[in-house]
C-alpha positions in Angstrom: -102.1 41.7 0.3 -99.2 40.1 2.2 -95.8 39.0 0.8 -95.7 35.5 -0.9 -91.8 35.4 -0.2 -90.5 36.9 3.1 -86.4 36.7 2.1 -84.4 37.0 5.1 -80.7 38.6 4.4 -78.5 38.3 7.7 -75.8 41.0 8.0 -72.6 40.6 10.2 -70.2 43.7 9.1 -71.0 43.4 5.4 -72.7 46.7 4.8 -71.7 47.2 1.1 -72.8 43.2 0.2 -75.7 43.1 1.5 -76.5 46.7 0.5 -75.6 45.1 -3.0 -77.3 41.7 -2.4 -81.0 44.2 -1.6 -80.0 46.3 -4.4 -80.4 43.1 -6.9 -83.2 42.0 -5.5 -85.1 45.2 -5.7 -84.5 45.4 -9.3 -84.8 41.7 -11.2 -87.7 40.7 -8.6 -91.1 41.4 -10.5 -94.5 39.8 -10.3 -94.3 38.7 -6.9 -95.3 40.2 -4.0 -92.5 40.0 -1.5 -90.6 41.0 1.7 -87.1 41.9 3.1 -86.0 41.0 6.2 -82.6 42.6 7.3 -81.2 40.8 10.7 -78.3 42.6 11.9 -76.4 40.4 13.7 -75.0 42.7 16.1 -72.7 44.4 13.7 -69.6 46.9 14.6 -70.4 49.0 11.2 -72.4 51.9 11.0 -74.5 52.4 8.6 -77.3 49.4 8.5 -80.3 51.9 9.7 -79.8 53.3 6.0 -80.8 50.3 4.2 -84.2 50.0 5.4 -84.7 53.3 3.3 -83.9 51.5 0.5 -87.5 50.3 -0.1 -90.6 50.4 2.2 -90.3 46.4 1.3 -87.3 46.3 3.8 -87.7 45.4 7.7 -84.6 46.3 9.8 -84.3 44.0 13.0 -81.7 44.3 14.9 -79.9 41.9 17.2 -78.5 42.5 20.4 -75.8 39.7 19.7 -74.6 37.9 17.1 -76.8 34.9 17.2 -75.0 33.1 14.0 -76.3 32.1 10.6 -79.1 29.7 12.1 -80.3 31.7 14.9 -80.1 35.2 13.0 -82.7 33.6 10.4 -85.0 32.2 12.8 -85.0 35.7 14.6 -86.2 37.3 11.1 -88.5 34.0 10.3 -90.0 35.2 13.4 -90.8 38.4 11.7 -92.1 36.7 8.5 -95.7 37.0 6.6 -94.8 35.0 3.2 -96.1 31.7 2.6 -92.4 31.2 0.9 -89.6 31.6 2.9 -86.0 32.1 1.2 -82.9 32.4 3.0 -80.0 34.6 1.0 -76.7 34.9 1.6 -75.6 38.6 1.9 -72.7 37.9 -0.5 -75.4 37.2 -3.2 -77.2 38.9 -6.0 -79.2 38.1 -8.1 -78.9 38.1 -11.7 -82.6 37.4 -13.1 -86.0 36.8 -11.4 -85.2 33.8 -9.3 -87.4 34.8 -6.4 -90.2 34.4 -8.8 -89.3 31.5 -10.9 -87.9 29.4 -7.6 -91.7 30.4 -6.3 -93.4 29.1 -8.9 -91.6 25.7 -9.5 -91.8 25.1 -5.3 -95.0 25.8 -5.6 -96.0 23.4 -8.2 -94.2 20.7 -6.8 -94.9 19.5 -3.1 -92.5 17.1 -3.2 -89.7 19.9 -2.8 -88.8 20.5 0.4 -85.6 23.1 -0.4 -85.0 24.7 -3.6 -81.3 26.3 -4.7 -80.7 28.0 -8.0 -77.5 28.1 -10.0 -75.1 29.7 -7.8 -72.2 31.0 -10.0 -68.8 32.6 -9.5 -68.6 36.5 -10.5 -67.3 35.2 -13.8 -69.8 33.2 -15.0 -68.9 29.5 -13.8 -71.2 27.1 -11.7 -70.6 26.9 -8.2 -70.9 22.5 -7.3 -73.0 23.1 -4.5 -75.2 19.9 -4.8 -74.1 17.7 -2.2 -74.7 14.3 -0.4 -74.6 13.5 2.9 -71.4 11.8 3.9 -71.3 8.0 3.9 -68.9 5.3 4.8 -69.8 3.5 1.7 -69.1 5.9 -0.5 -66.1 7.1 1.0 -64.7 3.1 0.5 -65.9 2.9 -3.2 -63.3 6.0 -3.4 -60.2 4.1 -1.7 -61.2 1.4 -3.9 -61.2 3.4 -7.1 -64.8 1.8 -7.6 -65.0 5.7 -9.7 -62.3 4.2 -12.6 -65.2 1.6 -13.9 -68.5 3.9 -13.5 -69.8 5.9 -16.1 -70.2 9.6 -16.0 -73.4 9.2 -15.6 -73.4 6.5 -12.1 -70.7 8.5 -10.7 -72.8 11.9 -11.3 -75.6 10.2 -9.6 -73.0 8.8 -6.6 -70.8 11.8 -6.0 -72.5 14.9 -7.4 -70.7 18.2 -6.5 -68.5 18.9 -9.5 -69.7 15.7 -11.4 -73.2 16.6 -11.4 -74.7 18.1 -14.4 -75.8 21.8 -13.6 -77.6 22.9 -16.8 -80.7 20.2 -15.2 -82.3 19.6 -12.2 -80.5 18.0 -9.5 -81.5 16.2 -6.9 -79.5 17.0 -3.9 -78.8 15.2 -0.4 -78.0 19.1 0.6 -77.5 22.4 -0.2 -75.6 25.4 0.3 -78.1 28.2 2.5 -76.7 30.9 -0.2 -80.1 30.6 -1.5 -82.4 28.3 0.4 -86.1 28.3 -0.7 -88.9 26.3 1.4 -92.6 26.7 2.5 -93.2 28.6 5.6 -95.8 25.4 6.6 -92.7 22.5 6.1 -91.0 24.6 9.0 -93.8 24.8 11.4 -93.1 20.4 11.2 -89.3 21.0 12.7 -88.8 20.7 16.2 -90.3 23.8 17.9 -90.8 25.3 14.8 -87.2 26.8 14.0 -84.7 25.8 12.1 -82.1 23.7 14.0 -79.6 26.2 15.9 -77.0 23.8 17.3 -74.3 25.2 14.8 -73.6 28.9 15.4 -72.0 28.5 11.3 -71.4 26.0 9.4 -73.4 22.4 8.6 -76.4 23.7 9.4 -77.3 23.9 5.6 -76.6 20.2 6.0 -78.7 19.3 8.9 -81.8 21.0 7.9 -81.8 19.0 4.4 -80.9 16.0 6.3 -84.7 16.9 8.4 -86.4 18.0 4.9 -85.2 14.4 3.0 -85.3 11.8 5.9 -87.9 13.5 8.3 -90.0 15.0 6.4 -89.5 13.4 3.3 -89.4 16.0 0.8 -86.9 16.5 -2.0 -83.6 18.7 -2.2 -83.1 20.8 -5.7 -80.9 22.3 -7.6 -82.9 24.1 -10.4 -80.7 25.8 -12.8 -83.1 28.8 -14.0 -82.2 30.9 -11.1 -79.3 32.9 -11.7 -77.4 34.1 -8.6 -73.8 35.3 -8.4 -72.9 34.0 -4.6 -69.3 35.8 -3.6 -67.8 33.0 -1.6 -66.9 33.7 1.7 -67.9 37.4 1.4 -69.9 37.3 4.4 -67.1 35.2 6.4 -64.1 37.2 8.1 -61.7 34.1 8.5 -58.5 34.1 7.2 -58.3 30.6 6.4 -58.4 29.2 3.0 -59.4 25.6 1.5 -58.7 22.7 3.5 -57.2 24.6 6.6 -60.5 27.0 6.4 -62.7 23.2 6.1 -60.6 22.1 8.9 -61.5 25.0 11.3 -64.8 26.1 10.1 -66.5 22.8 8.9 -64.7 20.2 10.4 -65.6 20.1 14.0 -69.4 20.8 13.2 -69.4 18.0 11.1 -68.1 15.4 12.6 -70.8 16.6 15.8 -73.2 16.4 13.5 -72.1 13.0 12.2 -72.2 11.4 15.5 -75.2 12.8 16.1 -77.1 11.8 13.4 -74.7 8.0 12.7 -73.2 7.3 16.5 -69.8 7.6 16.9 -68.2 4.2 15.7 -69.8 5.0 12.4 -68.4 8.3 12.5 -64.7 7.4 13.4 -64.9 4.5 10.2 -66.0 7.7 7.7 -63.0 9.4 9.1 -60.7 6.6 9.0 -61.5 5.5 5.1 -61.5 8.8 3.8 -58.1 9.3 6.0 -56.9 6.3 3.8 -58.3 7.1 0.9 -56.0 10.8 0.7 -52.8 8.6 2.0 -53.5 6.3 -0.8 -53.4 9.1 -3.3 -50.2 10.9 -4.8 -47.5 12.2 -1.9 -47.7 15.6 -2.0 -48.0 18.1 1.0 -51.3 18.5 0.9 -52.4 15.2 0.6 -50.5 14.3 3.5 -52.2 17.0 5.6 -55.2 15.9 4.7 -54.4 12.2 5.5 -53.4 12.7 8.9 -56.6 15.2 9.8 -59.0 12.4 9.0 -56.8 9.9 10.9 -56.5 11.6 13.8 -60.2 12.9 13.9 -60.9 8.8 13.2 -59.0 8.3 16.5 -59.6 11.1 18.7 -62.5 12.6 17.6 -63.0 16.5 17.4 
C-alpha cells in the first residue's frame, strides 16, 4: 500500500541531526504507513549514503547543488507517494507519534491548510512559533501602547508568538517549516505546483501560509499534541545571533516579500512605525540598533 505521509528531511552538512531527526522518527511513528525522503543538498560531509540503510522506508536523493530549504523540498516532493506531505527540520525529533496524530486531526478537518505541533526547546519549554503576518496596524497599536489596556486574552489573539496560549489550538497567520504538515492535493493549487522558491532560506515558511490562508483559504495550526524537540538553528551554519542573525538572515527576505505581497509605500510605513516604536522604548544599546535598522530600511529599502 503506498505511504500516507511522504516526510521530506533536507540535509546540508548535518549528518549526526538528521541521522538523529530519522532515528526518532523510526521509533515513535506507529500506525501509519509512511515514507522518508532524504535530500542532500549537496553536502561537503561524508557519510549521507549510510542513512538510507537505516530503514528500507528511507529514499536518498541527492542534489547536485544546494538548492536551499524551498527548492531542496520540492526536489523530494517530487519524489513523494503520500497523500500527506510533512516537511521536518533536520534539527528535529520527535518525542511521541506526531506523524500520526498531526495525520489524523489534518485529515478530519479540511479547513486546515498547514498543521505545526508543539515545538519545544531540548529542556522542555515551548518554542512561540505561532506567528502573524506583519501589519502596519498592529505595529502602531505597539508605538501607542494600545497592549497596556487589552486583556491577555485580546492581545493573545492580536500578537500571538509568546502571548499565545500553547497548551490549545492556535490559529496561526504562519508557521515555522520545522514541522509543516499539508495535503499533497492543496499543493497541486500553488503556482506550478511547487512550493514558492523565491527565498533560497528564510520567509518562505511565511509566504506559503500567506498562499494557504489568503489564496487558498485554509487555516494555519498550531496543535499542541505533537511533541517535537526542534534544536534551533542546528541546521543553520551562521554565526550570527538574535537581532544581528534577523538582520542578515530574515531581514532582506522579508522586507522582498513585504513589497511583494503590500507594495512598497506600505512596506517602508511597517518599517518606519516599528523603527519608532523601538526608539520610543528604553535607551539601551540594543534598542537603539534596532531603531535605526527599521529606519533606515523605512528609507532605503533593503
Amino acid at each position: 500500500m503506498p505511504p500516507e505521509v511522504s516526510i521530506i528531511i533536507i540535509n546540508y552538512n548535518t549528518l549526526s541531526l538528521t541521522r538523529q531527526c530519522i532515528l526518532s522518527v523510526l521509533e515513535k511513528t506507529k500506525d501509519c504507513r509512511y515514507e522518508i525522503i532524504l535530500v542532500d543538498n549537496a553536502s561537503q560531509e561524508e557519510g549521507i549514503d549510510q542513512l538510507q540503510f537505516l530503514s528500507n522506508n528511507v529514499k536518498l536523493i541527492k542534489s547536485s547543488r544546494n538548492l536551499g530549504f524551498a527548492g531542496g523540498n520540492n526536489l523530494g516532493i517530487n519524489h513523494a507517494s503520500g497523500e500527506f506531505i510533512l516537511l521536518l527540520n533536520s534539527d528535529t525529533e520527535l518525542k511521541n507519534n506526531a506523524i500520526k496524530i498531526g495525520k489524523e486531526v489534518i485529515n478530519d478537518d479540511k479547513k486546515i491548510g498547514v498543521l505545526s505541533g508543539s515545538l519545544l526547546n531540548p529542556d522542555g519549554t515551548i518554542q512561540a512559533q505561532a506567528g502573524k503576518f506583519p501589519s502596519a496596524l498592529r505595529e502602531l497599536s505597539e508605538l501607542i501602547r494600545l497592549n497596556k489596556i487589552l486583556s491577555s486574552r485580546q492581545k493573545s489573539k492580536l500578537y500571538l508568538g509568546t502571548l499565545a496560549n500553547y497548551k490549545k489550538i492556535v490559529d496561526a497567520d504562519w508557521v515555522w517549516g520545522a514541522f509543516f504538515m499539508f495535503r499533497k492535493t492543496d499543493l497541486e493549487l500553488f503556482p506550478d505546483g511547487k512550493l514558492h522558491a523565491a527565498f533560497f532560506m528564510y520567509v518562505e515558511d511565511m509566504q506559503w501560509c500567506h498562499y494557504f490562508k489568503k489564496t487558498l483559504k485554509k487555516r494555519i495550526i498550531v496543535h499542541p499534541e505533537p511533541k517535537i524537540v526542534h534544536h534551533i538553528g542546528g541546521s543553520d551554519k551562521s554565526k550570527a545571533k538574535g537581532f544581528d542573525r534577523y538582520k542578515e538572515k530574515v531581514l532582506p527576505n522579508e522586507y522582498d516579500w513585504m513589497v511583494l505581497t503590500k507594495g512598497r509605500l506600505y512596506t517602508s510605513l511597517f518599517y518606519l512605525i516599528k523603527g519608532l516604536h523601538y526608539y520610543t522604548l528604553t535607551r539601551n544599546l540594543e534598542n537603539k540598533k534596532k531603531a535605526k535598522t527599521f529606519l533606515k530600511t523605512a528609507i532605503i529599502g533593503y
